[in-house]
C-alpha positions in Angstrom: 0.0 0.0 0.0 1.0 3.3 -0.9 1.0 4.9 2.9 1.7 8.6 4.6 2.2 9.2 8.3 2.0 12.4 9.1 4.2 12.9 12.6 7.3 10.8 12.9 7.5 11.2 16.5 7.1 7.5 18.8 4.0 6.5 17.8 4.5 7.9 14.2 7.6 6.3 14.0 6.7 3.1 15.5 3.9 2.7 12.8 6.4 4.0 9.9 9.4 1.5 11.0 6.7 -1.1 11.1 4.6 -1.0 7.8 7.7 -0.1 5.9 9.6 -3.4 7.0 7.1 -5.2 5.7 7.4 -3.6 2.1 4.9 -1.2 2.2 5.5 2.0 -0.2 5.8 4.4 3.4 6.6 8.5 3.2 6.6 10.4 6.3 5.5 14.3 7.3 7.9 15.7 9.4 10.4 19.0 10.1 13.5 20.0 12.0 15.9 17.4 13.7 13.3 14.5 13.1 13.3 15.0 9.0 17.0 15.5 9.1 17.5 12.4 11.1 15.3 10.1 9.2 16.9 11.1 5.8 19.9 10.2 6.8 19.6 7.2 9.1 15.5 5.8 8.1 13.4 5.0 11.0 15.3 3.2 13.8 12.7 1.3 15.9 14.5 -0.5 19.1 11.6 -3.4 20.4 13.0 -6.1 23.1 16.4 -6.6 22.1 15.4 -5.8 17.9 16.4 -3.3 16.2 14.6 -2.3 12.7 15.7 -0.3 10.7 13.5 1.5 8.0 14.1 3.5 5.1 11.0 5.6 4.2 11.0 8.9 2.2 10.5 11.8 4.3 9.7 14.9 3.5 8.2 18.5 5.1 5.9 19.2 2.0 3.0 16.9 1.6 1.9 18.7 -1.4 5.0 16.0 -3.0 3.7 13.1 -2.4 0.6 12.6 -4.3 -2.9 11.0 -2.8 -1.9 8.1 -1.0 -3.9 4.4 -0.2 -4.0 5.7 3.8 -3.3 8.7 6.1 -2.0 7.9 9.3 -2.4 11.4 11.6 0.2 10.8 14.9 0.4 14.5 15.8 -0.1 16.0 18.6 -3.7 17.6 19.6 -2.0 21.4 19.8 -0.9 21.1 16.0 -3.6 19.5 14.5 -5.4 22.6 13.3 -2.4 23.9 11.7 -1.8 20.5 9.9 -5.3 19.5 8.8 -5.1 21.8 5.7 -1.9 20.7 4.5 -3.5 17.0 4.2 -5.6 17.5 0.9 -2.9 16.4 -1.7 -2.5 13.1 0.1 -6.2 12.9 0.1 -7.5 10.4 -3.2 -11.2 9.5 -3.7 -10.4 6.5 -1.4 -7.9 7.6 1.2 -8.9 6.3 4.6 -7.3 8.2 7.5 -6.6 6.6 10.7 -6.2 8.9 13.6 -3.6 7.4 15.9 -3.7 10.4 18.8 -4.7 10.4 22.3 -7.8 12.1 23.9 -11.1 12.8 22.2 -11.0 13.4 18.6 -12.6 16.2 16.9 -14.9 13.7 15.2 -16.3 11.8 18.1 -19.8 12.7 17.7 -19.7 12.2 13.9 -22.7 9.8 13.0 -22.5 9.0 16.9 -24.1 10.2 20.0 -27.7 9.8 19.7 -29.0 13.6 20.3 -25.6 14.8 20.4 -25.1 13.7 17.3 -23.0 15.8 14.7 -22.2 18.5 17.9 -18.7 20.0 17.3 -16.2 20.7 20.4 -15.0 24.3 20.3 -12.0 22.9 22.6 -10.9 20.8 20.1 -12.1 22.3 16.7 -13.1 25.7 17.6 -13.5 27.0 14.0 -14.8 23.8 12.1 -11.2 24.2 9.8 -10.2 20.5 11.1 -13.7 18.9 10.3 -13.5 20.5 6.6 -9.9 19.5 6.1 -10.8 15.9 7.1 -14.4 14.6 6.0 -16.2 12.2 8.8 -16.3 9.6 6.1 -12.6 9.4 5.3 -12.2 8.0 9.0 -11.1 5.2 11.0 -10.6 5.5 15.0 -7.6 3.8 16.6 -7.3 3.4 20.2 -3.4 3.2 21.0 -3.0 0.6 23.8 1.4 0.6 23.8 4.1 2.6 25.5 6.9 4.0 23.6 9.1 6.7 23.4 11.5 8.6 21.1 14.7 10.1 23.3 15.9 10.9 19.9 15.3 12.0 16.3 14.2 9.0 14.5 14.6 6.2 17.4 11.8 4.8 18.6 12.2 2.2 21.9 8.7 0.2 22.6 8.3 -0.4 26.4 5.8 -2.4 27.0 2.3 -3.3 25.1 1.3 -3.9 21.2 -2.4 -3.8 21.1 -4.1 -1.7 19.1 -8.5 -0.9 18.5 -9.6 0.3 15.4 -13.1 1.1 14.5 -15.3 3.0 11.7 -17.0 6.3 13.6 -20.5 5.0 13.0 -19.6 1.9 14.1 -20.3 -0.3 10.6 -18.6 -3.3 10.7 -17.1 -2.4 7.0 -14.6 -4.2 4.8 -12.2 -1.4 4.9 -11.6 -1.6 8.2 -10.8 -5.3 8.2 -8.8 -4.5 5.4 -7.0 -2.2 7.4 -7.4 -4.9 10.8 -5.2 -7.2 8.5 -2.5 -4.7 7.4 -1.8 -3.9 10.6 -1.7 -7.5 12.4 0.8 -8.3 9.2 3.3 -5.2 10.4 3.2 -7.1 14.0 0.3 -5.3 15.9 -2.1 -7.2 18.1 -5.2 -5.8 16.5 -9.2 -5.4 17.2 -12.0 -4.5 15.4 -14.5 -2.3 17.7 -18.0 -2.6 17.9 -17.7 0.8 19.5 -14.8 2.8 18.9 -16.2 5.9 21.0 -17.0 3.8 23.8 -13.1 2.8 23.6 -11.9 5.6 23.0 -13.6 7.0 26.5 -12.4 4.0 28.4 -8.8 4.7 27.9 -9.3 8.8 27.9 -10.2 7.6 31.9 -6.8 7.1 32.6 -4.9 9.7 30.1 -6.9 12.5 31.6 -5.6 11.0 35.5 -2.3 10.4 35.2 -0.7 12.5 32.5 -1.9 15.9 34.3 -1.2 14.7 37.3 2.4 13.7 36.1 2.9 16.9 34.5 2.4 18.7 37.6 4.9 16.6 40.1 7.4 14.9 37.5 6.1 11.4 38.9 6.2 8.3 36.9 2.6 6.6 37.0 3.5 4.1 40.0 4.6 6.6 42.0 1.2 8.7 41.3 -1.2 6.0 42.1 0.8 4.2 45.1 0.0 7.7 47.0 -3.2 7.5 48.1 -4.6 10.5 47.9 -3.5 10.9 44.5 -4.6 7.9 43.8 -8.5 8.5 45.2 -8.3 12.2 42.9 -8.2 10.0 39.9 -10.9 7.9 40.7 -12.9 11.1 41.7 -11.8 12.5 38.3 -13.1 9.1 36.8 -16.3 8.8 38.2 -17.0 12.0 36.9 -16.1 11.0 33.0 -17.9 8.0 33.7 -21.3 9.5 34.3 -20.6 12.0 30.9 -19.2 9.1 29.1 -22.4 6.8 30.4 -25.0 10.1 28.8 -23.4 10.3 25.7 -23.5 6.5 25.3 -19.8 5.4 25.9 -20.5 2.9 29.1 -17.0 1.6 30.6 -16.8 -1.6 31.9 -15.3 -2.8 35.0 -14.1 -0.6 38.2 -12.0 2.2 38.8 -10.2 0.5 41.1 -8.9 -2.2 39.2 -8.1 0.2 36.7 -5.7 2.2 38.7 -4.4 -0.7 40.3 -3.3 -2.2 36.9 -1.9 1.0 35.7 -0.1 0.9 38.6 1.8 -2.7 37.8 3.0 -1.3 35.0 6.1 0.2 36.8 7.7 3.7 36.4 7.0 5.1 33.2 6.3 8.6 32.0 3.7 9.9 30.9 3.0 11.3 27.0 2.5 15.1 29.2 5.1 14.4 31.4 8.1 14.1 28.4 6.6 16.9 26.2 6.3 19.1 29.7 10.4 18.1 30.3 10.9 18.8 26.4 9.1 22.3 26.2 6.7 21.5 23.6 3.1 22.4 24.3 1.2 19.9 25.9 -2.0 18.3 24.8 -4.4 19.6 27.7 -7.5 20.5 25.3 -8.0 17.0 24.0 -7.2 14.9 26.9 -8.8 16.9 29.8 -10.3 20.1 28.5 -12.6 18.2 25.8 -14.3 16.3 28.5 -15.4 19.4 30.4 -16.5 21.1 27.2 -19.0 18.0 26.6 -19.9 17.8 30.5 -21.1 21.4 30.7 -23.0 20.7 27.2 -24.5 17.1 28.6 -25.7 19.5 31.9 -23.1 17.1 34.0 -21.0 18.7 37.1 -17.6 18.1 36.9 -16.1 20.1 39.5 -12.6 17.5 40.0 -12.1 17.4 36.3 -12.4 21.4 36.4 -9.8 21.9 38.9 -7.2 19.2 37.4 -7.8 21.2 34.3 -7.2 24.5 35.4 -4.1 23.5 37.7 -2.6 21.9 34.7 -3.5 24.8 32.6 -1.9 27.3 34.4 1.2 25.5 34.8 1.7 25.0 31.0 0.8 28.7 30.5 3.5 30.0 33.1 5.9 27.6 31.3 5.1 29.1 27.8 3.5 25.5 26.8 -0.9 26.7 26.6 -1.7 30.0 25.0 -2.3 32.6 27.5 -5.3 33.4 25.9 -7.1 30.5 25.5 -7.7 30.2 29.2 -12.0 31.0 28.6 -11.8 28.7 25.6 -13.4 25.6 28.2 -13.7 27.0 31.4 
């Protein structure tokens, strides 16, 4: 398949490295030290005691490449609105775009959500320009259920996991994404077709929107944050909370908090996603991970006060670090 990923960064790279070894025709979106680093060297993806590594043509212009078989978008939430736009040249009358990002995405309530249906989130996509870059029926979800990390340009180490959800946005159980199911199990990821990608997508936001805050503001690894108690009863405060929205908008999690947190918590001392961009300077991805889920709270008519205060603690920190707009603080308060 002829294949773009837009965003060479871990998870970008991981899924580059990986389709490319197994002879897919693979280009990559990137700029700076990344693009410099993967023309020279390919994709370098470090797995166990494995090393692949790729050679994929990587450019900064997307306009170059021509309308390609899939999209993959691994960019962060902050960036996505300056990206969308620059898609359409990769865009064919067939393309399917997976979005491999954490948080809520823009199109969550696309052909979803009973009511809510078709009800856009200013926090995410406060102008529409992502929506109109990317049409609802070009998509596929993907729930990212892995741990990696890129220390530098181009290297990609994968820590622990391999699983991966995928799912159309209304929930068809369509050839395509099969299609797509298959390609993916044949570059080496464990792979499952959802029966509800939302609802998936909500039950690991429970988690992201706990810990990676929370890491951000005390530069803890995940063990550490959930072997505290008190810490540990916030996110489950923070969680019931998302559970009740998640349960009106028709994304029901199963199973408890508690064994949730308790998992997360064998995992050992890793960092979170917030946590390394906070320690890197870049900005961090508050809207869709935290922000989002107040925004559809307030429109649901659900209280969220814990969710609130996480959000506007970690808010302010990223704005007195230069890493959230200053003036976006009213954007979902």
């Amino acid at each position: 398949m002829k294949i773009c990923v837009y965003g060479a960064g871990a998870i970008g790279g991981l899924f580059s490295a990986r389709l490319a070894a197994k002879g897919n025709e693979v280009s990559v979106v990137e700029v700076g030290p990344t693009l410099t680093a993967i023309q020279k060297h390919g994709i370098r993806l470090q797995s166990d005691d494995r090393l692949i590594t790729a050679r994929v043509h990587a450019t900064s212009d997307p306009a170059t490449l021509g309308p390609q078989d899939l999209v993959i978008i691994a960019v962060k939430g902050p960036v996505l609105s300056y990206i969308a736009p620059k898609l359409a040249p990769l865009l064919g009358p067939d393309t399917v775009v997976l979005t491999a990002m954490n948080g809520v995405p823009w199109w969550l309530f696309q052909s979803f959500g009973g009511k809510y249906s078709g009800m856009r989130l200013e926090s995410i996509d406060r102008t529409g320009i992502i929506a109109a870059a990317i049409p609802a029926q070009r998509i596929i979800g993907c729930v990212i259920i892995l741990s990696c990390h890129s220390n530098e340009p181009g290297f990609v180490h994968l820590q622990s996991g391999n699983r991966l959800i995928i799912g159309e946005p209304d929930n068809s159980d369509s050839a395509r994404v099969h299609a797509l199911a298959d390609l993916l199990a044949e570059a080496g990821f464990e792979v499952r077709v959802s029966a509800s990608i939302q609802a998936d997508i909500w039950s690991k936001l429970l988690s992201n929107m706990t810990q990676n805050p929370i890491s951000a503001l005390t530069g803890a690894t995940c063990d550490r944050i959930l072997s505290e108690p008190l810490l540990n009863e916030l996110c489950l405060n923070v969680m019931r909370e998302a559970v009740r929205v998640g349960e009106k908008i028709g994304c029901a999690v199963p199973g408890t908090l508690e064994e949730r947190n308790e998992t997360s918590r064998k995992l050992g001392a890793f960092k979170t996603s917030m946590l390394q961009d906070l320690e890197a300077r870049k900005p961090v991805e508050l809207d869709v991970i935290v922000g989002a889920v107040g925004e559809i709270a307030r429109r649901v008519g659900e209280p969220t006060p814990f969710i609130d205060a996480l959000f506007g603690l970690a808010r302010l920190q990223a704005q007195e670090l230069g890493l959230y707009p200053r003036d976006a603080s009213g954007l979902t308060a």
